[in-house]
C-alpha positions, 0 to 999 in steps of 0.5 A: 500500500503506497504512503499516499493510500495509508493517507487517503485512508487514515484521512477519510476515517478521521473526517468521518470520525470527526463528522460523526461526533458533530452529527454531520451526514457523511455526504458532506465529506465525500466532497473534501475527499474528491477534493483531496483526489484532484489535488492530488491529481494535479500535484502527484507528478510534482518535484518539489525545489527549493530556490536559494534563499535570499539572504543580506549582503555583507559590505566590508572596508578594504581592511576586511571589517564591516562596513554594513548589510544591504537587503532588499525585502527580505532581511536574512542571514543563513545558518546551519542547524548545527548553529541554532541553540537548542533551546530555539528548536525545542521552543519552534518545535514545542509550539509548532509542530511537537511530533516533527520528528515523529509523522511524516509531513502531516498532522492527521488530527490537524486536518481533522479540525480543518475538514470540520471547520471547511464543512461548517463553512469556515473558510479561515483554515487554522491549524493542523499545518505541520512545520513541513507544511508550512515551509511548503506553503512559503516556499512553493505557494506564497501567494495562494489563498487559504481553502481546503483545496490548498490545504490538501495541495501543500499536504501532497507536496509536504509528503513529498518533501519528507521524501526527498529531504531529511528532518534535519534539512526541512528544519534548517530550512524552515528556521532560516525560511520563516518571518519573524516580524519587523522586517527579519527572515530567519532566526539569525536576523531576529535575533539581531533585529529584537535582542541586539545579539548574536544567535548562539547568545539568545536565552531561553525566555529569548528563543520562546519569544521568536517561537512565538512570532511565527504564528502572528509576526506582525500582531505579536511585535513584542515593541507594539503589543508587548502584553500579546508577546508576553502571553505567547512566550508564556505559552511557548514556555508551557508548551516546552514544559509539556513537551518535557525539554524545559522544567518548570522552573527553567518555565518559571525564570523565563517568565519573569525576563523583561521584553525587548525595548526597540528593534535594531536595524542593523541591515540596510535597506538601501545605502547611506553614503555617497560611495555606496550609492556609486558603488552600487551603481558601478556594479549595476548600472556600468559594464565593468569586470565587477558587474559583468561577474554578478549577471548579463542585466541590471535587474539580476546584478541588483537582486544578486547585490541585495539578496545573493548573500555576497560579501563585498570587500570594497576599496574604501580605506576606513582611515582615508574616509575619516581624513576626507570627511574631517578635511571637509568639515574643518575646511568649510565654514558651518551654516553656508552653503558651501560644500566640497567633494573630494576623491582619492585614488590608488594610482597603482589599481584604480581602487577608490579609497576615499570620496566624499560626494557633499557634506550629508548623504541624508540632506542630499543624494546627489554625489557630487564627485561622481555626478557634479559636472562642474567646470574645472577652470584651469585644472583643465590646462593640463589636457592641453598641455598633454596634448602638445607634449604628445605632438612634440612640444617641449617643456621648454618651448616658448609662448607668449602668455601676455594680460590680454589675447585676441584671437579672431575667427577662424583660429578661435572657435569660441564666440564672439568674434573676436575671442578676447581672454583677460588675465594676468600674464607679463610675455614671453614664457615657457610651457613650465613657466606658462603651467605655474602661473596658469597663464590663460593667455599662453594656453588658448594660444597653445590650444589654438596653436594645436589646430585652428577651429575646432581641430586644436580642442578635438585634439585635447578632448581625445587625450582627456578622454583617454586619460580618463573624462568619460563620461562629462560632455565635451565640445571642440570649443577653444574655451575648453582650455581654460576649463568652461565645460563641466567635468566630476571631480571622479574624472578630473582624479582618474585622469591625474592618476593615470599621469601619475602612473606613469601613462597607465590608466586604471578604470576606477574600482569600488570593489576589490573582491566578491565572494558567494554565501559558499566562499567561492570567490567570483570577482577580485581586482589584482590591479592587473587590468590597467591599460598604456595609454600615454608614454612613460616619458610623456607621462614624466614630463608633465609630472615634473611641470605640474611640480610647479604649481605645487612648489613656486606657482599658484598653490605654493602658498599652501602646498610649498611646504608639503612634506613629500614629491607633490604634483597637480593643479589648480582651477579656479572660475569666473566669480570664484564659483568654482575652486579645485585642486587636482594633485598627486603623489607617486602613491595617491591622487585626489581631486577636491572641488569646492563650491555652492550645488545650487549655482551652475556653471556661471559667473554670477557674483552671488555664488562667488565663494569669497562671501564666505570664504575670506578671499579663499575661494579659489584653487590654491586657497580653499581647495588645496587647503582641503586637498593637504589636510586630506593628504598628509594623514591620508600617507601616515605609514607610507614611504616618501617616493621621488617621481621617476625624472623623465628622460633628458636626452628625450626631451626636444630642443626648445622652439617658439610657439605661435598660434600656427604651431611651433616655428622651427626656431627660436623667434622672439617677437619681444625681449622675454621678459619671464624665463629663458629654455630650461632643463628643468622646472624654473625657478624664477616664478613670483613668490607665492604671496605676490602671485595672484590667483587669476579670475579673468575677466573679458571685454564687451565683446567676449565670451566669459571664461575662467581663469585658473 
């Protein structure tokens, strides 16, 4: 006789039993039995599965501690049996199911009761349901409704179910399977959620508690209807004493422990920074090695993300992150609305180690170091000069950087007719000179001289773009060397980093590994991914010019002193709207910008920085301030290195350069008046404190344009 006879058999005896003792005609449960016979028709040919569980994600800082848990619905952590107390399994099972061990996935008198209520016309089914049966039901039909008909559908899969898996597995899987109210799956997440602890700490007034819930997870929150929970604990507590796995002492002491106070969220539902959003969203939404790891589509890579169980080891330096943040704080005065974002990069893998994108996630989500396209002002330069580097240019090629430039039609793309650039600059220079003092003349001259229209300003866009601004919007305008078209911060530190690494850029990274709920590791960042786009020599030689910004240029008044190799640039806006610096170490490069996010790209004097800032709000004032408070902590423990010389033998003769190009020849059409050819980085710039941060101003018949 099969399992499924005996059960047909034993269940039609107690129906009658049961339909005899309340006086019903036995016509009426020949119906349930038909019902019984189609459900199990329907369902006798079935495999029962059980899909993964969906469980948090761990996220982790680069040192392996934790950062936080993400979850999506269901907040769940899984655990083996083994790891359960045993005092929780005796109360589960005392309240719930006290023969599990015992039948095979049905409840023979149970169901009595529920035939009987199904013939009364009671169709709020109670009762009877087997701990097998209640992980049939959320597991296979969560969204059916309650009949007699899916009594008898989830009864056939339970039997099924004791089949193909053991006690201990059905156990398991329903302890890690079921709600336990405010938002915690599985008992390892309501043990956090409601006592704050760890699983193998609970108590046995504890373990009553969560047993409890099963039943009403939501009507039995111990925080909203204490005097509810208390009554079930107690019954729970009962129940156990009857089941002969708790004395009734043990019983009594229970009894007496206090409920819990407030529920802890220890997961997070969605992220709470700036980095986790962005690194979210590189995992998402981006096609890089990370993602392609956790699925082929946004919608599988998010539900891996928050529900796939992964321990995500991020990027993100926990000490960098506390240096970025306070050198923020202490850099901006309280109550304005000025803010800054900040990023730093590893130059050796790309790895993100700190970003701050705005003063507060909470008051705003919007990551203005991955998502603010700001003008960079005269930070930009450096795509310009990169570029005539690349053609051939030599550090020590001479240009005219005077106070005022016009450059008519068709050598200028940028409108009006003329285009006229107001500045501060005094003659003849060179390039190293030029990049110092962000002289505006020298480099709409140089961008010009790189190809006239917009030949000159494709040429610097292609070289940003390799470096690493891929994403900002750029258009062949001669304007774009002196920085009028927004780009992020994120761009402005990939670009610079992948200078500082010597012409190798590495895609920025937030994540370093990834690894499955089975320890299987399916993503890691070796740092090997890097690609040459830019020669070693050229990557040099424009280390060794951005040094002097740094050391006798438009930062030395803050950086001078820095007590390591530094190299990078300012950029400051028309109306001191926008400040940055961008520099590097031959270990770490960070780009700062400061500024108001409500004020877009223009030179309107009420976003001016300096009605805050004291004078302060340009590149080498408040944000190379930032960028050094940031920096010196950021390299606690680091080794000073020297930058790699370029190679001298390498570098070209020295020619003057025109709006045509280079000459051929030294051709001075006026005595220089600043420096002569070089081999290395001058000497010869004004002090820091009489060198002026330049903001240009324009004729009537100009455009506006930053100034550095």
């Amino acid at each position: 006789m099969t399992r499924f006879v005996k059960f047909s058999t034993r269940f039609l005896v107690v129906s009658l039993a049961g339909s005899m003792a309340l006086g019903t005609a036995a016509a009426f449960v020949l119906p349930a039995v038909q019902r019984l016979a189609f459900g199990t028709t329907a369902y006798n040919s079935r495999t029962p599965s059980l899909a993964p569980l969906q469980q948090r994600t761990t996220v982790l800082w680069s040192d392996g501690s934790l950062m936080t848990q993400l979850y999506n619905e269901q907040d769940r952590v899984a655990v083996r049996l083994e790891k359960v107390p045993q005092h929780l399994i005796d109360a589960v099972i005392s309240i719930e199911d006290r023969d599990f061990f015992k039948h095979e996935g049905i409840d023979f008198r149970g169901y009595a009761r529920a035939l009987v209520r199904d013939i009364e016309g009671n169709t709020r089914l109670q009762g009877g349901s087997t701990i097998t049966q209640q992980l049939v039901k959320i597991t296979q039909f969560p969204e059916a409704e309650r009949s007699m008909k899916q009594k008898v559908r989830e009864a056939n899969v339970a039997t099924q179910f004791e089949r193909r898996f053991s006690k201990e597995e059905i156990l398991e899987r329903y302890l890690n399977e079921v709600y336990f109210g405010a938002g915690a799956y599985g008992v390892k997440a309501a043990s956090e959620r409601y006592f704050d602890k760890k699983l193998r700490a609970i108590t046995v007034a504890e373990a009553a508690l969560l047993a409890g819930l099963i039943s009403s997870p939501n009507g039995l929150n111990p925080v909203e209807n204490p005097g509810g929970a208390k009554d079930r604990r107690d019954r729970v507590l009962a129940a156990m004493v009857d089941n002969g796995v708790l004395s009734p002492a043990e019983a009594s002491v229970a009894r007496r422990s206090p409920l819990p106070k407030a529920v802890h969220h220890n997961a997070k539902y969605a992220p709470d920074t700036h980095f986790l959003a962005a690194m979210i969203d590189h995992l998402v939404e981006q096609d890089t090695p990370a993602a392609r790891a956790l699925g082929p589509d946004p919608e599988r890579r998010r539900a891996r993300i928050y529900g796939g169980g992964l321990a995500i080891t991020t990027t993100l330096d926990r000490a960098m992150q506390a240096h970025g943040e306070e050198a923020v704080r202490a850099g901006l005065p309280a109550g304005t609305p000025v803010t800054s974002a900040v990023v730093a990069l590893d130059n050796s893998n790309g790895a993100v180690k700190a970003m701050v994108g705005g003063v507060d996630f909470a008051q705003s989500k919007y990551n203005l170091a991955t998502q603010g396209a700001r003008q960079p002002g005269s930070s930009f330069k450096t795509f310009v000069l990169a570029t005539a580097l690349e053609a051939g240019y030599s550090p020590d090629d001479l240009i005219t950087g005077e106070s005022v430039c016009s450059f008519p039609k068709p050598l200028a793309t940028t409108p009006p007719d003329p285009y006229v650039v107001r500045a501060h600059g005094t003659g003849v220079m060179s390039l190293r000179t030029a990049i110092a003092d962000s002289v505006n003349c020298a480099f709409v001259r140089l961008i010009i001289s790189l190809g006239h229209g917009p030949v000159g300003p494709g040429r610097v866009i292609e070289t940003a773009r390799r470096l690493g601004v891929n994403e900002s919007d750029l258009i062949p305008v001669t304007s774009l060397a002196l920085g009028t078209l927004g780009v992020t911060p994120l761009e402005m530190a990939s670009s610079y980093s992948t200078i500082a690494a010597d012409g190798v850029r590495h895609a920025p990274e937030y994540v370093s590994e990834i690894v499955d709920p089975e320890g299987v590791v399916i993503y890691r960042n070796d740092g090997t991914s890097g690609k040459a786009v830019m020669r070693p020599q050229i990557a040099r030689q424009l280390t060794e010019m951005l040094q002097g910004p740094v050391r006798a240029g438009t930062a030395a008044g803050t950086l001078g002193s820095f007590p390591r190799p530094a190299a990078g640039k300012t950029g400051t806006t028309n109306s001191n709207v926008d400040a940055w610096f961008v520099g590097f170490t031959s270990q770490l490069t960070t780009a700062v910008w400061v500024g108001q996010p409500t004020c877009g790209d223009n030179d309107d004097p009420e976003c001016s920085l300096n009605r805050y800032l004291g004078g302060q709000g340009f590149g080498g004032g408040v944000a190379a301030r930032i960028w050094r408070a940031f920096m010196e902590p950021a390299h606690d423990g680091l080794p000073i290195e020297q930058f790699v010389e370029p190679d001298r033998a390498l570098i070209p003769t020295a020619q003057f350069i025109n709006s045509d190009g280079r000459l051929g020849r030294l051709e001075f059409p006026e005595a220089p008046s600043k420096t002569t050819p070089t081999t290395s980085p001058p000497t010869t710039s004004p002090s820091p404190s009489t060198l002026p941060e330049p903001t240009t101003t324009t004729a009537s018949t100009s455009t506006t344009v930053p100034g550095p």
